[in-house]
C-alpha positions as a Markdown table, in Angstrom:
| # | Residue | x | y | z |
|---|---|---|---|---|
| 1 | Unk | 14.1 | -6.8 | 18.0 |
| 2 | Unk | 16.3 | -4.0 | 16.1 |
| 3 | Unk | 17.5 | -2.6 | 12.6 |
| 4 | Unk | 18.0 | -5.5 | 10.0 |
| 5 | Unk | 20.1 | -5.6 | 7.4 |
| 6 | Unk | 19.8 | -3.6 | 4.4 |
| 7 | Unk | 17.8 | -5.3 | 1.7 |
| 8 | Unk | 18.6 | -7.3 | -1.0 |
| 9 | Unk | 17.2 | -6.7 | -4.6 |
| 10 | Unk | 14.8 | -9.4 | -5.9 |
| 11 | Unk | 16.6 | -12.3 | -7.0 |
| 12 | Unk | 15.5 | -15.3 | -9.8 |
| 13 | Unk | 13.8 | -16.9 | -7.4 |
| 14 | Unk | 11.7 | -14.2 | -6.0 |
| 15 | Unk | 10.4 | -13.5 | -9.3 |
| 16 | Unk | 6.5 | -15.2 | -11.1 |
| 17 | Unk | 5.2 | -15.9 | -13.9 |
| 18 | Unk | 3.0 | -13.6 | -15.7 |
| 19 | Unk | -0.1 | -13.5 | -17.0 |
| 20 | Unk | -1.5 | -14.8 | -13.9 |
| 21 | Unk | -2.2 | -18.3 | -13.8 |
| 22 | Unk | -5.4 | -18.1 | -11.3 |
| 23 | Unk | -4.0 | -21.3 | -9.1 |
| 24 | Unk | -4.0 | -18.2 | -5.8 |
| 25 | Unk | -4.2 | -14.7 | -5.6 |
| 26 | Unk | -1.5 | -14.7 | -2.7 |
| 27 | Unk | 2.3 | -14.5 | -3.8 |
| 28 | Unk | 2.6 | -17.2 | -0.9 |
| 29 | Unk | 0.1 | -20.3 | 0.5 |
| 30 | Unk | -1.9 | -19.1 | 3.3 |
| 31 | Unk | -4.5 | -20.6 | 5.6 |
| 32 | Unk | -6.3 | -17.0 | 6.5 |
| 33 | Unk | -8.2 | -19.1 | 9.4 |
| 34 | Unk | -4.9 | -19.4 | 11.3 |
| 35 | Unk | -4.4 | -16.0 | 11.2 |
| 36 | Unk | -7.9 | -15.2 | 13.3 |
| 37 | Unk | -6.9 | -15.0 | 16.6 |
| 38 | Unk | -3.5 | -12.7 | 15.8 |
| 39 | Unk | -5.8 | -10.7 | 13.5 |
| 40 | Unk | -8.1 | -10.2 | 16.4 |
| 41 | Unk | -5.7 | -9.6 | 19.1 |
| 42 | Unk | -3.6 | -6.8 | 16.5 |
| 43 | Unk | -6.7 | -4.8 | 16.3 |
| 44 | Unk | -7.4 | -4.4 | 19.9 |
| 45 | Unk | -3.9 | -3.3 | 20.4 |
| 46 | Unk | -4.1 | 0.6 | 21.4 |
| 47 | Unk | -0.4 | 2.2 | 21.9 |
| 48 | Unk | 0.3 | 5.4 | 20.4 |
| 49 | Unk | 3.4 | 6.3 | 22.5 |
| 50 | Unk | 6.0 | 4.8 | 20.4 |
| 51 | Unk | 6.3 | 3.0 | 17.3 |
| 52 | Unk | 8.9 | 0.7 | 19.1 |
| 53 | Unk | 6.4 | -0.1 | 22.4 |
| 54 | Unk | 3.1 | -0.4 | 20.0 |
| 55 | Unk | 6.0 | -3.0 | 17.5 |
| 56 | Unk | 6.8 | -5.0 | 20.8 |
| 57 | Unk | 3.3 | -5.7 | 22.2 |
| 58 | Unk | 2.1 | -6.4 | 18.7 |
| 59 | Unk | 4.8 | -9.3 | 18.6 |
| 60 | Unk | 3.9 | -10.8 | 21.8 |
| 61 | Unk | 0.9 | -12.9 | 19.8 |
| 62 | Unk | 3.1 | -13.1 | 16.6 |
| 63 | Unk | 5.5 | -16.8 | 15.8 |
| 64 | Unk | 7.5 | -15.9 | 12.6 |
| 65 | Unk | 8.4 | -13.7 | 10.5 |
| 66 | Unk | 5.0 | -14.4 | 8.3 |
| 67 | Unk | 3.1 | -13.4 | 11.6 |
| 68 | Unk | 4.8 | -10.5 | 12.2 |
| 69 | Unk | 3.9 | -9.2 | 8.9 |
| 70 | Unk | 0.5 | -10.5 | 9.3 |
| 71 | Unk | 0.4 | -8.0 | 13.2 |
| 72 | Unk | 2.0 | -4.7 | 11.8 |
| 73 | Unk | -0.4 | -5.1 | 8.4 |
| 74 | Unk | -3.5 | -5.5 | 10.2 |
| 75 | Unk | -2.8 | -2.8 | 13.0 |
| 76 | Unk | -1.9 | -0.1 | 10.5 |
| 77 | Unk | -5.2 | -1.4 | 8.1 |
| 78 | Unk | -7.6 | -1.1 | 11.0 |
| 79 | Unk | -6.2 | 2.0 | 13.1 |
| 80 | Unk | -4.8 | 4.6 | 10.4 |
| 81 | Unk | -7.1 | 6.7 | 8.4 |
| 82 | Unk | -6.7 | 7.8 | 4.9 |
| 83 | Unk | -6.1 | 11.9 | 5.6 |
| 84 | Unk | -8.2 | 13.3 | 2.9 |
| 85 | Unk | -7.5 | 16.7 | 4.4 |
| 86 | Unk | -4.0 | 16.3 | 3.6 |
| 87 | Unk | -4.6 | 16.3 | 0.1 |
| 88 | Unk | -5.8 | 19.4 | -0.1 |
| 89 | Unk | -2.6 | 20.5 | 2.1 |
| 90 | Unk | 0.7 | 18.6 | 0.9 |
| 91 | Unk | 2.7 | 21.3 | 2.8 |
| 92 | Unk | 1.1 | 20.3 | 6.1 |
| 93 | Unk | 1.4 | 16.2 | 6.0 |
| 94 | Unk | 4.0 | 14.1 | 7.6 |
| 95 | Unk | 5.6 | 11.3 | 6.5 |
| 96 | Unk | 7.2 | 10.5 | 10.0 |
| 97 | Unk | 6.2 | 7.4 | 11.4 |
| 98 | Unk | 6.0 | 8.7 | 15.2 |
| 99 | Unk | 3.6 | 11.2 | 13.3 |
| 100 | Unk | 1.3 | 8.9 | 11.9 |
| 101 | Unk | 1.0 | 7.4 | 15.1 |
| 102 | Unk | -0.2 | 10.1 | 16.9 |
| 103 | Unk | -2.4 | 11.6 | 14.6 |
| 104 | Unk | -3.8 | 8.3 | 13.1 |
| 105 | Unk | -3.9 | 9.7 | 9.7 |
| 106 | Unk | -1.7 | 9.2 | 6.4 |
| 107 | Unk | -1.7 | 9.2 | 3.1 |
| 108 | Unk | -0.1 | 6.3 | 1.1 |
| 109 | Unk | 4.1 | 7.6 | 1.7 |
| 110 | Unk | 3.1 | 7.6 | 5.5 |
| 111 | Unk | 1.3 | 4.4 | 5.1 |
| 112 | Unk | 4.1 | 3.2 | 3.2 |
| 113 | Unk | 6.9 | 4.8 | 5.9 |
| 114 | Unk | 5.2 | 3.8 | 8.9 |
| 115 | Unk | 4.5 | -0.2 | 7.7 |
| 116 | Unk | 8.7 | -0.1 | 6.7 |
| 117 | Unk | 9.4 | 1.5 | 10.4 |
| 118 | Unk | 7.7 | -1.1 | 12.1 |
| 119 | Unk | 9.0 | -3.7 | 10.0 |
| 120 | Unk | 12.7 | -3.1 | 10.5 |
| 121 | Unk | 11.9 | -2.4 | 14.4 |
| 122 | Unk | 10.5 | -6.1 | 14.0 |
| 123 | Unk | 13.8 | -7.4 | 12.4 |
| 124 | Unk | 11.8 | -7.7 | 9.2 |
| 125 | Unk | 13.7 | -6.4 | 5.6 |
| 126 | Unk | 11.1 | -4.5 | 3.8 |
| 127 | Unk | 11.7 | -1.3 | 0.7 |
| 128 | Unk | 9.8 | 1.5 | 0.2 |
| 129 | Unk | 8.3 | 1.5 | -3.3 |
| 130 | Unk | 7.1 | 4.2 | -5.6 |
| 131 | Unk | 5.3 | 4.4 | -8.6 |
| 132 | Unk | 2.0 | 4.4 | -10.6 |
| 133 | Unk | -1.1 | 3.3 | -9.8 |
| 134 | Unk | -2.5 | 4.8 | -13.5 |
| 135 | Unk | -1.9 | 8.1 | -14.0 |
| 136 | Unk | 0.6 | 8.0 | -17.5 |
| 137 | Unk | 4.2 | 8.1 | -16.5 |
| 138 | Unk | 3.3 | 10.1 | -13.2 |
| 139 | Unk | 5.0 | 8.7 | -9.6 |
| 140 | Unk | 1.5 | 8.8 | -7.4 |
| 141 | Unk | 1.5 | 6.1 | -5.5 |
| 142 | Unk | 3.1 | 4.2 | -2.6 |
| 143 | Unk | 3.8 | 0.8 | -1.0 |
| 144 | Unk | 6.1 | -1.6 | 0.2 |
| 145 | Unk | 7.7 | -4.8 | -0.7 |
| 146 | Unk | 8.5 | -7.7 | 2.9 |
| 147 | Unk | 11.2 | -10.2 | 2.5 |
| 148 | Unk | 9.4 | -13.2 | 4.3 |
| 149 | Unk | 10.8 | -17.1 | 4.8 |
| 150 | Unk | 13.4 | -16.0 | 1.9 |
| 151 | Unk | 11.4 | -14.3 | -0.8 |
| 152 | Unk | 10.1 | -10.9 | -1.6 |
| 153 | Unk | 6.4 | -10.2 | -1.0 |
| 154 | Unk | 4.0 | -6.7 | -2.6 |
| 155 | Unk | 1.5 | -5.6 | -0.3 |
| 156 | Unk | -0.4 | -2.0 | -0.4 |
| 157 | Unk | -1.4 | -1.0 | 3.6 |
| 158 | Unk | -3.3 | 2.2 | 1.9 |
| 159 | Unk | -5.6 | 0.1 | -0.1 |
| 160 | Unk | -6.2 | -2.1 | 2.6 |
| 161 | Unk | -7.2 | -0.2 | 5.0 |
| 162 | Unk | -10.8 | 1.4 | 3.6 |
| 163 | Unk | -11.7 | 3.7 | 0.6 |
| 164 | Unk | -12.6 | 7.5 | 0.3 |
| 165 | Unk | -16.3 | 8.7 | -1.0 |
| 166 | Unk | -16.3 | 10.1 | -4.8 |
| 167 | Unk | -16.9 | 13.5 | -3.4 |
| 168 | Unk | -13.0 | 12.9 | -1.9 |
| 169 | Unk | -14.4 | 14.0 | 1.4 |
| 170 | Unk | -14.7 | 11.1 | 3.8 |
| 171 | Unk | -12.4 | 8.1 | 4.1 |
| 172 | Unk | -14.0 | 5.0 | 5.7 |
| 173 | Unk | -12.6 | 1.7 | 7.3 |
| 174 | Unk | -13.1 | -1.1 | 4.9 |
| 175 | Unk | -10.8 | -4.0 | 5.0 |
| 176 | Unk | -9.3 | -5.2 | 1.5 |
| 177 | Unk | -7.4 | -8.6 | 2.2 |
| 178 | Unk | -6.4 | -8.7 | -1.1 |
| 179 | Unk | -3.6 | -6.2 | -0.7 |
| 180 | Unk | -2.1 | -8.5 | 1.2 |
| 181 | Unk | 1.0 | -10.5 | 0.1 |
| 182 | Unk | -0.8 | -10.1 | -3.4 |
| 183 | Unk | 0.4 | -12.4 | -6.2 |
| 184 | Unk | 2.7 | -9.7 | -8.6 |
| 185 | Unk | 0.8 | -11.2 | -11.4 |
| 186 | Unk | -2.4 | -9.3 | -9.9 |
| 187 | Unk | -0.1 | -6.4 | -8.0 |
| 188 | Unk | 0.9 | -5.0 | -11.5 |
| 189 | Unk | -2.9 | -4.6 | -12.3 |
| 190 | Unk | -2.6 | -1.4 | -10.3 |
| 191 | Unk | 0.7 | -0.7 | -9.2 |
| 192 | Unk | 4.0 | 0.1 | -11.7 |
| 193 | Unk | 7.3 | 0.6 | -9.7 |
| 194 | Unk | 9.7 | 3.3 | -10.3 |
| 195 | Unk | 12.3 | 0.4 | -10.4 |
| 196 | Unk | 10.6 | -2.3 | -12.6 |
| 197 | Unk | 12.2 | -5.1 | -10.7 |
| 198 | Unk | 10.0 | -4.7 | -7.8 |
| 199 | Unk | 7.5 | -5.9 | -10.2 |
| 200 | Unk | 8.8 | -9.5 | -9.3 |
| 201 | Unk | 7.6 | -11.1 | -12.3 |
| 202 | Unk | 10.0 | -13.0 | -14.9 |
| 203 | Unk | 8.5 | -11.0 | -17.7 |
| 204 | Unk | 8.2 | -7.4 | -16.9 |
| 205 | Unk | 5.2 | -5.5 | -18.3 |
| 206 | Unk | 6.0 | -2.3 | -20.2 |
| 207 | Unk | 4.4 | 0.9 | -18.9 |
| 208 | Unk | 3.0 | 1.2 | -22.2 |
| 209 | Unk | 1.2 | -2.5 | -21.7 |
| 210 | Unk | 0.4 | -1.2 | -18.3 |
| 211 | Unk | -1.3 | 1.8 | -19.3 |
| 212 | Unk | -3.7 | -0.8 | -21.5 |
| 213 | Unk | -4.5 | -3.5 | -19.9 |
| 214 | Unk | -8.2 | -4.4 | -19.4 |
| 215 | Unk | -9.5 | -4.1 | -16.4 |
| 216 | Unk | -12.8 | -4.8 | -16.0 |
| 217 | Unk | -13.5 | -2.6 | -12.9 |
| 218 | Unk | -13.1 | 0.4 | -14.8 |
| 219 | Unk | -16.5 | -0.8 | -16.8 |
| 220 | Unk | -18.1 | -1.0 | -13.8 |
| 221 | Unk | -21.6 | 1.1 | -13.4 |
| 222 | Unk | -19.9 | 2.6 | -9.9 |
| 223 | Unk | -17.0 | 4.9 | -11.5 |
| 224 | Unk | -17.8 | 8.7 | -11.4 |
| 225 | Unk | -15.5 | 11.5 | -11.3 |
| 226 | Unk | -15.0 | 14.3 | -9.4 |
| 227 | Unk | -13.3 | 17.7 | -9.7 |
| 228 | Unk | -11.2 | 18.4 | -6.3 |
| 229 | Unk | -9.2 | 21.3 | -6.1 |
| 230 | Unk | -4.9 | 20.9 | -5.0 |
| 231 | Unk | -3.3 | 23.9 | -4.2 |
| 232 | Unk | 0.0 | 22.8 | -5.4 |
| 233 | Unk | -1.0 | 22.1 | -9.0 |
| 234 | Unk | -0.4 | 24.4 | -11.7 |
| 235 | Unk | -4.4 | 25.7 | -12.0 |
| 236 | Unk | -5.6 | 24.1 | -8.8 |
| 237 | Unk | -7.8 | 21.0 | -10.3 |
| 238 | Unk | -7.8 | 17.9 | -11.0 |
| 239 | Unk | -10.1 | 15.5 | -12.6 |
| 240 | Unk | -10.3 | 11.9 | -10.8 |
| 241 | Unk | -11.7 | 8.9 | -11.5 |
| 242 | Unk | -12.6 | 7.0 | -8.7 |
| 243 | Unk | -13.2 | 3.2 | -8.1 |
| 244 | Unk | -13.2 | 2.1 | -4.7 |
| 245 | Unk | -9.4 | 3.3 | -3.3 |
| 246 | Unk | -8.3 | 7.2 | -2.5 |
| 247 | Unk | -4.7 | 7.2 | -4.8 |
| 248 | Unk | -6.4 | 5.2 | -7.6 |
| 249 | Unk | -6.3 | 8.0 | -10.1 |
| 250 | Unk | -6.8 | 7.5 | -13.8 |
| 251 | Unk | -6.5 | 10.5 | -15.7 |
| 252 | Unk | -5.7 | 14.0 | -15.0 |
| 253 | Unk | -6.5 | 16.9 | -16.6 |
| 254 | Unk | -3.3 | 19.0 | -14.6 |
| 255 | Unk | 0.0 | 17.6 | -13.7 |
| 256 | Unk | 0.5 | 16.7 | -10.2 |
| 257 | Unk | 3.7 | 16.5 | -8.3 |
| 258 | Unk | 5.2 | 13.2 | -7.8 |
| 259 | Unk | 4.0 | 11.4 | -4.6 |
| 260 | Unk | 1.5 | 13.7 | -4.1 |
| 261 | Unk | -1.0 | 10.9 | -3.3 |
């Protein structure tokens, strides 16, 4: 294990086609039952001394770099917590991976930061990436891109981990598979990168066209809003729309500081 080298941008061949063509929701072909026993065994795994001891038991069940993915993505979506109290105090939340550990809490930078630390402890390239998950030309959002067999991947560890309650007060554990290795086609449904090539797709999509596209959860009977107060907004509130993940905001009625969520 150790550092890897740093990361290339995404070439031609890391790139798909867009509009989605519905043949898999994956950006790669996966056999999910394969992945039971490593899925199990990552779970059980309880080490918050280090993230380098808690990245080397992890990789004693894991054969590639696909499985070692598959380890640090399921550990982080099953044993850290969306800190909902750290909304309310941006001053007081660290983004420092040893942090997250101990405290078993984040919000999507730490999620973000922590799956990138274990990745390159695991000799895994993987970026950073900022951007928009809806709220118009705002940076709110955070998740990462894994280079794995040769070609760039999307997954989001703060959406698969669980949701938050409308009144923003509770964050529960609820697995979302689909933020896994997700096919960009889909990704860009939710998620606009500061640096549209991490969109991976061969035709980029617009912020404007991402702004409007149709989504048909957002006709759903379930979305209610909510008026939380943030101390480091200009009046203190904002007005959130919530589906089923804590950072999906779409509208505002204050600006917010970028990466807030």
């Amino acid at each position: 294990m150790g550092g890897v080298q740093a990361s290339m941008l995404p070439q031609e061949e890391d790139l798909y086609d867009y509009p989605w063509d519905k043949s898999n929701k994956k950006s790669i072909q996966i056999d999910l039952a394969k992945f039971k026993e490593l899925d199990a065994y990552a779970q059980k795994v309880d080490i918050r001394n280090s993230v380098k001891n808690l990245v080397s038991v992890l990789l004693k069940k894991a054969h590639g770099d696909l499985e070692k993915v598959r380890a640090i993505w399921m550990w982080i979506c099953h044993h850290i917590e969306y800190d909902v109290e750290g909304c309310y105090n941006l001053d007081k939340v660290s983004f420092k991976p040893a942090d997250i550990l101990q405290s078993g809490k984040a919000i999507c930078g730490g999620y973000a930061r922590l799956f990138q630390e274990m990745c390159s402890i695991a000799g895994i390239q993987c970026e950073y990436l900022r951007g928009s998950s809806n709220v118009k030309g705002k940076s709110n959002h955070a998740w990462n891109a894994v280079r794995v067999d040769g070609r760039w991947h999307l997954l989001d560890c703060t959406w698969g981990s669980g949701t938050v309650d409308t009144a923003f007060s509770k964050f529960t554990f609820r697995y979302d598979e689909f933020y896994f290795l997700t096919h960009p086609a889909l990704f860009i449904k939710k998620h606009f990168p500061e640096d549209p090539k991490w969109q991976l797709l061969k035709q980029m999509v617009t912020l404007e066209e991402f702004e409007h596209q149709y989504d048909p959860d957002l006709h759903t009977a379930g979305l209610t809003g909510a008026v939380i107060r943030i101390s480091t907004t200009e009046n203190g509130y904002l007005v959130v729309y919530f589906l089923t993940h804590p950072v999906l905001i779409i509208s505002t009625s204050q600006m917010i500081p970028n990466g807030s969520f």
